[in-house]
N, CA, C and O atoms as a GROMACS GRO file, in nm:
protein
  504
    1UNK      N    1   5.191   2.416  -0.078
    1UNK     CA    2   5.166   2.392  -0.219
    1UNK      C    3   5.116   2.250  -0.236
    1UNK      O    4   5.194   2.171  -0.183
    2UNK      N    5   4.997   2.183  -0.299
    2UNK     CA    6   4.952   2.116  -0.293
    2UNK      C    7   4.965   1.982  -0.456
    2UNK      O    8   4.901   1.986  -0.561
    3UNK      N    9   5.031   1.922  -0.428
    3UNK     CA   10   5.036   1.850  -0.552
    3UNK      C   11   4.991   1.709  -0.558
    3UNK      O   12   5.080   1.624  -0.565
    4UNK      N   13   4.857   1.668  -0.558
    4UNK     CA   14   4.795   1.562  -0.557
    4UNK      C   15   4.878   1.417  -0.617
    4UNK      O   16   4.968   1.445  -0.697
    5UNK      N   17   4.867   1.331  -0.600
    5UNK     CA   18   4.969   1.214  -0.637
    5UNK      C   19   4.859   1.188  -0.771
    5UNK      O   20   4.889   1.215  -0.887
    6UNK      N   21   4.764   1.146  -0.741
    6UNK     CA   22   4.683   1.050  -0.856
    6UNK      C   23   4.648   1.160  -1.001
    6UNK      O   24   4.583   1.116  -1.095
    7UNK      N   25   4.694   1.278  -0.998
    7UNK     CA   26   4.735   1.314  -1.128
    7UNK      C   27   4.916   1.327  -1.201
    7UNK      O   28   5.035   1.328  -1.168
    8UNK      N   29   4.853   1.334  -1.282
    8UNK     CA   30   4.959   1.401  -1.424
    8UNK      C   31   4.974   1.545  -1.405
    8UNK      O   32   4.888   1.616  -1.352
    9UNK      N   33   5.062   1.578  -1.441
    9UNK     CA   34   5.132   1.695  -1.470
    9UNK      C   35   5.222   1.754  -1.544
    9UNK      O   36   5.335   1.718  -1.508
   10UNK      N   37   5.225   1.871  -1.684
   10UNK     CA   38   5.296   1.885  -1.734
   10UNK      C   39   5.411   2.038  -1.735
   10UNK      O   40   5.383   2.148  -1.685
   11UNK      N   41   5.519   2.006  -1.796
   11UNK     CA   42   5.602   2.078  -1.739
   11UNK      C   43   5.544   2.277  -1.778
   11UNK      O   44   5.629   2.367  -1.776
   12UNK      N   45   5.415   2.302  -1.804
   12UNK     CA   46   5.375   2.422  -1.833
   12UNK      C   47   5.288   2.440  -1.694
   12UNK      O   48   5.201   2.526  -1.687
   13UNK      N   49   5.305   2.392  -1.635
   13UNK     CA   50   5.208   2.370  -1.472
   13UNK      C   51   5.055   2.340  -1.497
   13UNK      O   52   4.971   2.395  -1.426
   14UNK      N   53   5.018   2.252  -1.599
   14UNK     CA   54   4.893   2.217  -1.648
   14UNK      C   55   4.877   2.113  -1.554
   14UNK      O   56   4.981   2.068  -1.506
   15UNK      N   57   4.731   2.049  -1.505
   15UNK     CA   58   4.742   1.903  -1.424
   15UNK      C   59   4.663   1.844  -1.468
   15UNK      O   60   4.586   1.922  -1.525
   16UNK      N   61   4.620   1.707  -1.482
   16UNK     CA   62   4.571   1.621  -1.589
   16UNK      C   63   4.508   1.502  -1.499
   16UNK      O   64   4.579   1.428  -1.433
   17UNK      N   65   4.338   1.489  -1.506
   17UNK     CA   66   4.310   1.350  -1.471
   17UNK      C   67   4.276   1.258  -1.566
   17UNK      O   68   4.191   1.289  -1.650
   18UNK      N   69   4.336   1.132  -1.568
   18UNK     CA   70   4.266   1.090  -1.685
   18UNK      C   71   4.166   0.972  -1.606
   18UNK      O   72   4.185   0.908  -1.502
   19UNK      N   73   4.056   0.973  -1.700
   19UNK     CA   74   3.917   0.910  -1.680
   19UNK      C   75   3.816   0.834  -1.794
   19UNK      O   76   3.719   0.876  -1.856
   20UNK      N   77   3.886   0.699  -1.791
   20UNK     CA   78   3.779   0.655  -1.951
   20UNK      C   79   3.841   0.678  -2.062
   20UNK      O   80   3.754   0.697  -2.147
   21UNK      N   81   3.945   0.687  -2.108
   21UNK     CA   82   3.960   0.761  -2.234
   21UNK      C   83   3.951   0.931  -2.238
   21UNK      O   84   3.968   0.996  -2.342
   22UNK      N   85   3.930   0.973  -2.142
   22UNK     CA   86   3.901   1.120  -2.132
   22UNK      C   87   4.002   1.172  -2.021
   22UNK      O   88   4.041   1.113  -1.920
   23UNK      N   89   4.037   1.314  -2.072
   23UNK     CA   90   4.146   1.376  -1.967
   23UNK      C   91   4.051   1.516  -1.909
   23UNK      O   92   3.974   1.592  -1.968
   24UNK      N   93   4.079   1.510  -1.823
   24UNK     CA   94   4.042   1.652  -1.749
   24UNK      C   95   4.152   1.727  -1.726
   24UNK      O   96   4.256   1.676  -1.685
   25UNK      N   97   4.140   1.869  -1.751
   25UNK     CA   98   4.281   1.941  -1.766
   25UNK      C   99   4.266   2.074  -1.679
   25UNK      O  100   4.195   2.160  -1.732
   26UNK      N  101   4.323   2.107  -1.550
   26UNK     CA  102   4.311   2.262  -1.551
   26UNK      C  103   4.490   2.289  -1.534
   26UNK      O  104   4.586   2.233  -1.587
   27UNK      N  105   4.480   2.387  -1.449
   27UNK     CA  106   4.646   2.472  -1.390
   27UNK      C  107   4.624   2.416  -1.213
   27UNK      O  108   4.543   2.386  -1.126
   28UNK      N  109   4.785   2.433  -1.253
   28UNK     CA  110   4.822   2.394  -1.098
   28UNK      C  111   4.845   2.486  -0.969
   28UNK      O  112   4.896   2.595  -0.993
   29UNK      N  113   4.811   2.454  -0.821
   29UNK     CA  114   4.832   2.518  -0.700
   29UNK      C  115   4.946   2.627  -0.717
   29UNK      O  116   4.942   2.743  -0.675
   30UNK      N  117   5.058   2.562  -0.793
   30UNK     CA  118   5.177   2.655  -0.803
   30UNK      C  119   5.121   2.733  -0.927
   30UNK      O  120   5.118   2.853  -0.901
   31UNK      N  121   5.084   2.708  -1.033
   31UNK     CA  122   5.080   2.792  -1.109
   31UNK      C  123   4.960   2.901  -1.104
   31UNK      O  124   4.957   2.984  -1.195
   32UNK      N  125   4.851   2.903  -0.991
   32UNK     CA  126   4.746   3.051  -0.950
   32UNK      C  127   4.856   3.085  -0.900
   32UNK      O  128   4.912   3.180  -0.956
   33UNK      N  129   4.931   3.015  -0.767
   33UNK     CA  130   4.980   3.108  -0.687
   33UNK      C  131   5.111   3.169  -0.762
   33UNK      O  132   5.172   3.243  -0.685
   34UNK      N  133   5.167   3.159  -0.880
   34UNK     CA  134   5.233   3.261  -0.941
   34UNK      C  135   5.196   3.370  -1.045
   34UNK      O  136   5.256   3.455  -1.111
   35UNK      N  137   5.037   3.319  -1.026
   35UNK     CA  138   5.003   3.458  -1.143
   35UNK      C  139   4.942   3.508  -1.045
   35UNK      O  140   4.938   3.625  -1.084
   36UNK      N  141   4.869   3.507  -0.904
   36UNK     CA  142   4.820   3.634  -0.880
   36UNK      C  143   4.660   3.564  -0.870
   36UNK      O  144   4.618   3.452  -0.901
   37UNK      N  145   4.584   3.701  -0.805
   37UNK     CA  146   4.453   3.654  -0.832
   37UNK      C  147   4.355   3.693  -0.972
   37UNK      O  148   4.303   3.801  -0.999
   38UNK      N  149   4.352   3.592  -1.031
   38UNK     CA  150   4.252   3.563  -1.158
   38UNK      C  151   4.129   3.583  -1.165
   38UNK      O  152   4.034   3.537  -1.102
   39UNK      N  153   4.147   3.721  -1.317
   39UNK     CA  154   4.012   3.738  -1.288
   39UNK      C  155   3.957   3.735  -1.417
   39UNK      O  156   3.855   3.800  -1.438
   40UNK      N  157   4.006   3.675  -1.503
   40UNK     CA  158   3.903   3.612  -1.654
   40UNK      C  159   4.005   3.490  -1.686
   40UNK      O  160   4.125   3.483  -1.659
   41UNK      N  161   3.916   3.390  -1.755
   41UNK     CA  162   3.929   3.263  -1.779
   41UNK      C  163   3.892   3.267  -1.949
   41UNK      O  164   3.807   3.347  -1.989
   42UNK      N  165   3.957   3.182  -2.034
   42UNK     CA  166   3.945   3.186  -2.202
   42UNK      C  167   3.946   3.088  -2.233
   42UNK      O  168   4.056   3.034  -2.225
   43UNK      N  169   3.847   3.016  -2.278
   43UNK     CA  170   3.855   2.839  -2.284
   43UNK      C  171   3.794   2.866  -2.428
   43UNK      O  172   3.745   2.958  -2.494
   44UNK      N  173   3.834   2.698  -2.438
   44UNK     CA  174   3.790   2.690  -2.633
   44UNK      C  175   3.620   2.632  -2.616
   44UNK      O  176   3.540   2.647  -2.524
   45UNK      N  177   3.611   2.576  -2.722
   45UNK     CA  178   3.481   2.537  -2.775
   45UNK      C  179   3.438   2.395  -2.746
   45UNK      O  180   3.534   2.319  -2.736
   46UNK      N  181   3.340   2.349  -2.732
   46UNK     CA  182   3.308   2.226  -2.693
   46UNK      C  183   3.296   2.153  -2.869
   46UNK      O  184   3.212   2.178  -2.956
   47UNK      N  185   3.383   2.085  -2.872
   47UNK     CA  186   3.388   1.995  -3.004
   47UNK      C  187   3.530   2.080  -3.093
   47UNK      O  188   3.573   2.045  -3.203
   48UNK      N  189   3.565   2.157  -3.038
   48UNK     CA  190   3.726   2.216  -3.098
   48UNK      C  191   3.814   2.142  -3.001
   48UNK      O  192   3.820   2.131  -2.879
   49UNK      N  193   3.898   2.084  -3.134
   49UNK     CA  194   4.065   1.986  -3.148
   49UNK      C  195   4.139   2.069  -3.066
   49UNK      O  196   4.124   2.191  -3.060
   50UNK      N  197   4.214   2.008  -3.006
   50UNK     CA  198   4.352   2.063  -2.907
   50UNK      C  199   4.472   2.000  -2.926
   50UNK      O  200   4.483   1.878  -2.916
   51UNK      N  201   4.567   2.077  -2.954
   51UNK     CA  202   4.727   2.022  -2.965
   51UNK      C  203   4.809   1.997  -2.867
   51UNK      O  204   4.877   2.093  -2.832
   52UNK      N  205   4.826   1.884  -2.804
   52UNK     CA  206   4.978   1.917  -2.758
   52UNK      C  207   5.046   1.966  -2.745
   52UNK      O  208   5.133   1.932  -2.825
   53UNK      N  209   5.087   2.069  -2.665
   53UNK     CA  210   5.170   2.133  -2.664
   53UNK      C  211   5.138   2.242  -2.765
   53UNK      O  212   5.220   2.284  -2.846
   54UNK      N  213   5.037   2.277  -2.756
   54UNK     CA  214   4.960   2.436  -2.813
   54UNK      C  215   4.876   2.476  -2.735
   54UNK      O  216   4.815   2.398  -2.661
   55UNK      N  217   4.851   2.630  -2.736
   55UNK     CA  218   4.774   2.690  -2.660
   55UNK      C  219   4.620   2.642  -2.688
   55UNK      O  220   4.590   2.588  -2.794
   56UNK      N  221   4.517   2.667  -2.574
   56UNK     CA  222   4.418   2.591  -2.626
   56UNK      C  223   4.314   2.726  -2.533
   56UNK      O  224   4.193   2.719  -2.513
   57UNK      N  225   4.393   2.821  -2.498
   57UNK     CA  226   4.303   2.940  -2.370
   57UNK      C  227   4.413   2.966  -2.297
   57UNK      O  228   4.523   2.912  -2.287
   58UNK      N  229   4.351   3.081  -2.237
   58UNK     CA  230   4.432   3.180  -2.122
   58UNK      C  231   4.381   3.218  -1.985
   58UNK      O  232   4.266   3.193  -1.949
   59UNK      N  233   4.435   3.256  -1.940
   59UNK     CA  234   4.408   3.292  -1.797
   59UNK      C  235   4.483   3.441  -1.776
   59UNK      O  236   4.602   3.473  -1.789
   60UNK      N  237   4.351   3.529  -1.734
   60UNK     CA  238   4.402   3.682  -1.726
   60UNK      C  239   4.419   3.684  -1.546
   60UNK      O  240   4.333   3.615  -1.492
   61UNK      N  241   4.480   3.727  -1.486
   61UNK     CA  242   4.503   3.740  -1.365
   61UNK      C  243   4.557   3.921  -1.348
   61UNK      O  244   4.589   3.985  -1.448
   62UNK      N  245   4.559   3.976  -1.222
   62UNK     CA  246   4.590   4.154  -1.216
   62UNK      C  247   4.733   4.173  -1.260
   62UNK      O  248   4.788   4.273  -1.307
   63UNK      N  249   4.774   4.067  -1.237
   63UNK     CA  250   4.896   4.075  -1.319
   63UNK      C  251   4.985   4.070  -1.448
   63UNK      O  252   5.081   4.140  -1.481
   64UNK      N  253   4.918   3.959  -1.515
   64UNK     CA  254   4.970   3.941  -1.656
   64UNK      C  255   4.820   3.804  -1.669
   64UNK      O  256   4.739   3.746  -1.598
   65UNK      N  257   4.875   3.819  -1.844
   65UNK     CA  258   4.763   3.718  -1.926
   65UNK      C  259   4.891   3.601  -1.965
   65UNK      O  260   5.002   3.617  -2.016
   66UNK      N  261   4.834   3.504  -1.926
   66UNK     CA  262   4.915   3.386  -1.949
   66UNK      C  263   4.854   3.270  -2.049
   66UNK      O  264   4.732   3.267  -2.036
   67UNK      N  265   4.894   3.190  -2.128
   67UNK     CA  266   4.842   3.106  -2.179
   67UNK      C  267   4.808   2.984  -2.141
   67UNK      O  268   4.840   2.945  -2.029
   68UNK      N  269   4.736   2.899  -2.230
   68UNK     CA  270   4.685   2.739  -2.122
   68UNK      C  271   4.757   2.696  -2.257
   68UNK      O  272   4.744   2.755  -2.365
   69UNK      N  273   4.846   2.570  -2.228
   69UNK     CA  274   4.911   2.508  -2.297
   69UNK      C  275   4.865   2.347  -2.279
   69UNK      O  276   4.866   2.298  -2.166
   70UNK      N  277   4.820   2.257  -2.408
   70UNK     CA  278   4.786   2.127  -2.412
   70UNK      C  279   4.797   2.047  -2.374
   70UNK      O  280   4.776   1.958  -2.456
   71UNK      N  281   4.833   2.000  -2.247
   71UNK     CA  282   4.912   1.894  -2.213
   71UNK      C  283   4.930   1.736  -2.294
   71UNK      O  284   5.023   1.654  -2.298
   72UNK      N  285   4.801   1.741  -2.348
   72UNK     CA  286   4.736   1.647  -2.426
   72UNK      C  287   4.682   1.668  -2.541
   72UNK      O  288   4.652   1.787  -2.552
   73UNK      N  289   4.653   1.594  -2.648
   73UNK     CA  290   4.583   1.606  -2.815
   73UNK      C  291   4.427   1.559  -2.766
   73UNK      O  292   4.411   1.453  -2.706
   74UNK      N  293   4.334   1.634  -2.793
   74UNK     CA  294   4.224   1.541  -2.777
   74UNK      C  295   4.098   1.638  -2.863
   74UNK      O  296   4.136   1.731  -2.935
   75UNK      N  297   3.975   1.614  -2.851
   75UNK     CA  298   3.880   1.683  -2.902
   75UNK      C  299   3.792   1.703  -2.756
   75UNK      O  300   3.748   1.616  -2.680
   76UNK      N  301   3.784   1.863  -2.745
   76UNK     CA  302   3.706   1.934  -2.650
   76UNK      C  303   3.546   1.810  -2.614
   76UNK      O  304   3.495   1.754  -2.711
   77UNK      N  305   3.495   1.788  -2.483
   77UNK     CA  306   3.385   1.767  -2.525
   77UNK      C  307   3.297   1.817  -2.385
   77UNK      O  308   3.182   1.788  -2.351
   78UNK      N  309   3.403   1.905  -2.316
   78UNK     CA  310   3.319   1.970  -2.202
   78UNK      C  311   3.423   2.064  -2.143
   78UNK      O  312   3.537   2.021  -2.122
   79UNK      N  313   3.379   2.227  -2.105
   79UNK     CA  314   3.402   2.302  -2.042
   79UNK      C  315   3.387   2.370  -1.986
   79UNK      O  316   3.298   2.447  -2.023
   80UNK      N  317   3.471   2.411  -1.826
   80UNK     CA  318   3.403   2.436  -1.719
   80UNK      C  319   3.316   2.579  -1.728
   80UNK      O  320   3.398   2.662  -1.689
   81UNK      N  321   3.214   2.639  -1.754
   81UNK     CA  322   3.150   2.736  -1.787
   81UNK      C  323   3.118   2.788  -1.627
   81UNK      O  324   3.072   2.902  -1.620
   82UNK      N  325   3.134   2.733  -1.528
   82UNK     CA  326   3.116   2.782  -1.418
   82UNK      C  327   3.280   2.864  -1.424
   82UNK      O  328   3.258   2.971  -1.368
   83UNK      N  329   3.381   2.864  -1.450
   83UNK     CA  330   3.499   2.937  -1.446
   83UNK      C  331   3.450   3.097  -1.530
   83UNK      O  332   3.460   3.214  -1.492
   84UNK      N  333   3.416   3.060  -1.608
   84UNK     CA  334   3.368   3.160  -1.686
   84UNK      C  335   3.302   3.321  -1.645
   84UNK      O  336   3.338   3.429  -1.692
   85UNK      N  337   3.201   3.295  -1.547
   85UNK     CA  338   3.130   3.391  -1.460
   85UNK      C  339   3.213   3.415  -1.298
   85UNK      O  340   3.204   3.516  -1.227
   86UNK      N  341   3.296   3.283  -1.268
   86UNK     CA  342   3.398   3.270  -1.122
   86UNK      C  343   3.551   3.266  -1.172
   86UNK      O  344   3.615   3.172  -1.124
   87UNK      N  345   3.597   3.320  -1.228
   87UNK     CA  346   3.760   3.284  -1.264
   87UNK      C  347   3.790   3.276  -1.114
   87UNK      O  348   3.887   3.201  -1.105
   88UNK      N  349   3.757   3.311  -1.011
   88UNK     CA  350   3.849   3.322  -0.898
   88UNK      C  351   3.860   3.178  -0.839
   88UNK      O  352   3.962   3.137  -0.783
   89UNK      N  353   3.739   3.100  -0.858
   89UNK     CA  354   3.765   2.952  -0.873
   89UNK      C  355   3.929   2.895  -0.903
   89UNK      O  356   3.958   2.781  -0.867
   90UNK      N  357   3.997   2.954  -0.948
   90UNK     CA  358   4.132   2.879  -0.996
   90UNK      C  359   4.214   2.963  -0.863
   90UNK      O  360   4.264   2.873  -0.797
   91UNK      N  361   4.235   3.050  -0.822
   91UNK     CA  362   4.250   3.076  -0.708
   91UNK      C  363   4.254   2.934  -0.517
   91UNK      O  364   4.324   2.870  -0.438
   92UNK      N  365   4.077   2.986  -0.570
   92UNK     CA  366   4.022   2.920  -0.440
   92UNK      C  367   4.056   2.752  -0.483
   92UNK      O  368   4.132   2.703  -0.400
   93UNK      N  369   4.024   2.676  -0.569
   93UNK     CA  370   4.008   2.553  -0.578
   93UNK      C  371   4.077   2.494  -0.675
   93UNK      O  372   3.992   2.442  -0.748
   94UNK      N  373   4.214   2.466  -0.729
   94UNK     CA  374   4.283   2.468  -0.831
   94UNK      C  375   4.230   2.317  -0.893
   94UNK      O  376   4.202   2.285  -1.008
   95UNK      N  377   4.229   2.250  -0.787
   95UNK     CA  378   4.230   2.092  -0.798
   95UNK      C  379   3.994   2.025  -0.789
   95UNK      O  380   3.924   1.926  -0.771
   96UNK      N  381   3.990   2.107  -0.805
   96UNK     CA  382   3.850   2.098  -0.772
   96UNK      C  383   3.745   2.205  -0.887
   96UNK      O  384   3.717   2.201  -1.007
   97UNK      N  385   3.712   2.289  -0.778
   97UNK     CA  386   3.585   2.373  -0.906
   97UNK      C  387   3.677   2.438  -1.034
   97UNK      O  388   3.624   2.475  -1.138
   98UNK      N  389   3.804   2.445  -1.012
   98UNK     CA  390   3.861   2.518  -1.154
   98UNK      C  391   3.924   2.410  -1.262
   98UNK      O  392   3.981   2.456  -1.360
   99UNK      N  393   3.915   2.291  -1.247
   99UNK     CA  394   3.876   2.208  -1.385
   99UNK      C  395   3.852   2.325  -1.484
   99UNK      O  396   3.799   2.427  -1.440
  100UNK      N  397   3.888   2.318  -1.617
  100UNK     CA  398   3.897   2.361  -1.726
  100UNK      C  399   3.818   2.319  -1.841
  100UNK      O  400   3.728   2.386  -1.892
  101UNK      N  401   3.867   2.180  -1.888
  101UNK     CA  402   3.870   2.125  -1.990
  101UNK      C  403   3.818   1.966  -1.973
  101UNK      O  404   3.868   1.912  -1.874
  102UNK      N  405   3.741   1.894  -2.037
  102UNK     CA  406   3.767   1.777  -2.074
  102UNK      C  407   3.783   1.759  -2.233
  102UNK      O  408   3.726   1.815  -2.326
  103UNK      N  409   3.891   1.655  -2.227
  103UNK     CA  410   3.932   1.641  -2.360
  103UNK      C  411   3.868   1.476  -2.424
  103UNK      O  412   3.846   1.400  -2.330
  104UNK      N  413   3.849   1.437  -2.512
  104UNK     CA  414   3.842   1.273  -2.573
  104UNK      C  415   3.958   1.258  -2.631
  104UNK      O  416   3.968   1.303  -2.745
  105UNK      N  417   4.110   1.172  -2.551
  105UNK     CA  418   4.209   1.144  -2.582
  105UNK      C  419   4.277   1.122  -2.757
  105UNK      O  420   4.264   1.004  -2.791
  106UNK      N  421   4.321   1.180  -2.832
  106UNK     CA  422   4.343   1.094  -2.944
  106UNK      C  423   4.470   1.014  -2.948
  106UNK      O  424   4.517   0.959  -3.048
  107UNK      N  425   4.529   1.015  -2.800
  107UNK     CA  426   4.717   0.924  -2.800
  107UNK      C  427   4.692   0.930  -2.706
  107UNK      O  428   4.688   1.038  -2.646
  108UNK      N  429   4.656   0.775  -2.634
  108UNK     CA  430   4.719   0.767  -2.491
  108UNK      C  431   4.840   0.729  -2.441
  108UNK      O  432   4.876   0.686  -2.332
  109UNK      N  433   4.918   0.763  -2.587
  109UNK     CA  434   5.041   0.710  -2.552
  109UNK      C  435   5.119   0.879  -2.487
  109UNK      O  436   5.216   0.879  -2.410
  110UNK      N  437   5.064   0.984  -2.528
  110UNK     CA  438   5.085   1.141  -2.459
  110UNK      C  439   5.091   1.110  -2.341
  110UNK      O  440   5.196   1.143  -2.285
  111UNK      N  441   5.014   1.055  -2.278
  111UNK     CA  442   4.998   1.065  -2.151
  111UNK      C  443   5.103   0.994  -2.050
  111UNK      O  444   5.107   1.023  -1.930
  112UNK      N  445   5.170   0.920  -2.097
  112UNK     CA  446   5.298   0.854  -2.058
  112UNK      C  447   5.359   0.942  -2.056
  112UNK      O  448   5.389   0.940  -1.937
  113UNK      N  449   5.436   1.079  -2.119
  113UNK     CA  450   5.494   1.181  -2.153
  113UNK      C  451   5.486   1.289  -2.022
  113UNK      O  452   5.553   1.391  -2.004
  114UNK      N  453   5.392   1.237  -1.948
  114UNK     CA  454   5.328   1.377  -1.846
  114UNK      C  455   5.417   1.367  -1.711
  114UNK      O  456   5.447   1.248  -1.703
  115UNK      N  457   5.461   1.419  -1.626
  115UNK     CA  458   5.520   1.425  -1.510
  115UNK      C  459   5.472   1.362  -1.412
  115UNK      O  460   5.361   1.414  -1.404
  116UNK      N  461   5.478   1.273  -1.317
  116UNK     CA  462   5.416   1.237  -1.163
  116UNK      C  463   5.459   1.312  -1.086
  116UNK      O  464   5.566   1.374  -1.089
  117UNK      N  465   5.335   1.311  -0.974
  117UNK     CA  466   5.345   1.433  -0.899
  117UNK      C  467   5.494   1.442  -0.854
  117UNK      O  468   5.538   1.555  -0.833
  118UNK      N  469   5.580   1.330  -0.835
  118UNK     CA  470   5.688   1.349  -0.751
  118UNK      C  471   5.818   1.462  -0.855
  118UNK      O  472   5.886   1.550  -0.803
  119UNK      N  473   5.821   1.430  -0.984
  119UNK     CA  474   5.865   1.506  -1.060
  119UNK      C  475   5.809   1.590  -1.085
  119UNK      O  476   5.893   1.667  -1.131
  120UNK      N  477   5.656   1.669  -1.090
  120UNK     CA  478   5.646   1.767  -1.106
  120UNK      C  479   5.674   1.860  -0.984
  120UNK      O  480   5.681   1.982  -1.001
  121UNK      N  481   5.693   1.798  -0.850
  121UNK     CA  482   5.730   1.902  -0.730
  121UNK      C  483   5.910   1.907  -0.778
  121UNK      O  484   5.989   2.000  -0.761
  122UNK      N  485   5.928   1.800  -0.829
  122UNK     CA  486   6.144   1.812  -0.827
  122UNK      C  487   6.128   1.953  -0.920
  122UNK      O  488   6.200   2.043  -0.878
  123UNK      N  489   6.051   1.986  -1.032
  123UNK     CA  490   6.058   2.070  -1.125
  123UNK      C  491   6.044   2.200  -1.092
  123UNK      O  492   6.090   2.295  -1.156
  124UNK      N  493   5.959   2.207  -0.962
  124UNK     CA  494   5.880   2.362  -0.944
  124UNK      C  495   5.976   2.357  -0.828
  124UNK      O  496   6.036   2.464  -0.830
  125UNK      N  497   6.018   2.284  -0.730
  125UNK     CA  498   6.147   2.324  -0.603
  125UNK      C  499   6.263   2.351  -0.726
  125UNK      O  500   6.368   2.347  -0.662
  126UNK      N  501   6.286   2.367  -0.819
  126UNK     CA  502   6.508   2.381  -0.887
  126UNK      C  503   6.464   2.527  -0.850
  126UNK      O  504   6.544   2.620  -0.861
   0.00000   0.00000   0.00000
């Protein structure tokens, strides 16, 4: 299970780079490998607001449809449209081609709030 140090992570298994004022958001190694293999991706709009801790898209996998939860408040201003036609991307590359989201931060004080990798592995080993 692969949990990169130089991101964020929140306790919905979301993972977070931040860059510039801007966050990049997808799902984590642990969280494909508990839904299964994915095969549609539901992302919002490029210039649609995102909540914190609100759904913002889903992820359908053969198993169940799960939601993408905010890790962050920001305004959409890019999304991965290559997921779109490849959902299996979140599968194969959690930390790489299945990027999701970029957001334009509106609290970078949220981002203090987010897990390091070392607590997000204490969270997913209980």
């Amino acid at each position: 299970m692969s949990t990169p140090k130089e991101l964020r992570y929140s306790k919905e298994h979301e993972w977070v780079k931040i860059e510039d004022g801007k966050a990049t958001i997808g799902i984590t190694d642990f969280a494909q490998s508990e839904l299964g293999d994915i095969v549609f991706v539901e992302l919002p709009e490029v210039g649609d607001e995102i909540s914190k801790d609100q759904p913002f898209g889903s992820v359908e996998s053969v198993k169940t449809v799960s939601e993408l939860y905010a890790p962050l408040s920001g305004k959409v201003v890019a999304i991965n449209e290559g997921l779109l036609d490849n959902p299996e991307y979140v599968n194969e590359s959690p930390y790489g081609n299945a990027w999701m989201v970029t957001v334009e931060l509106t609290s970078e004080a949220e981002v203090e709030e987010l897990l390091d990798a070392d607590a997000y592995t204490a969270l997913i080993e209980q």
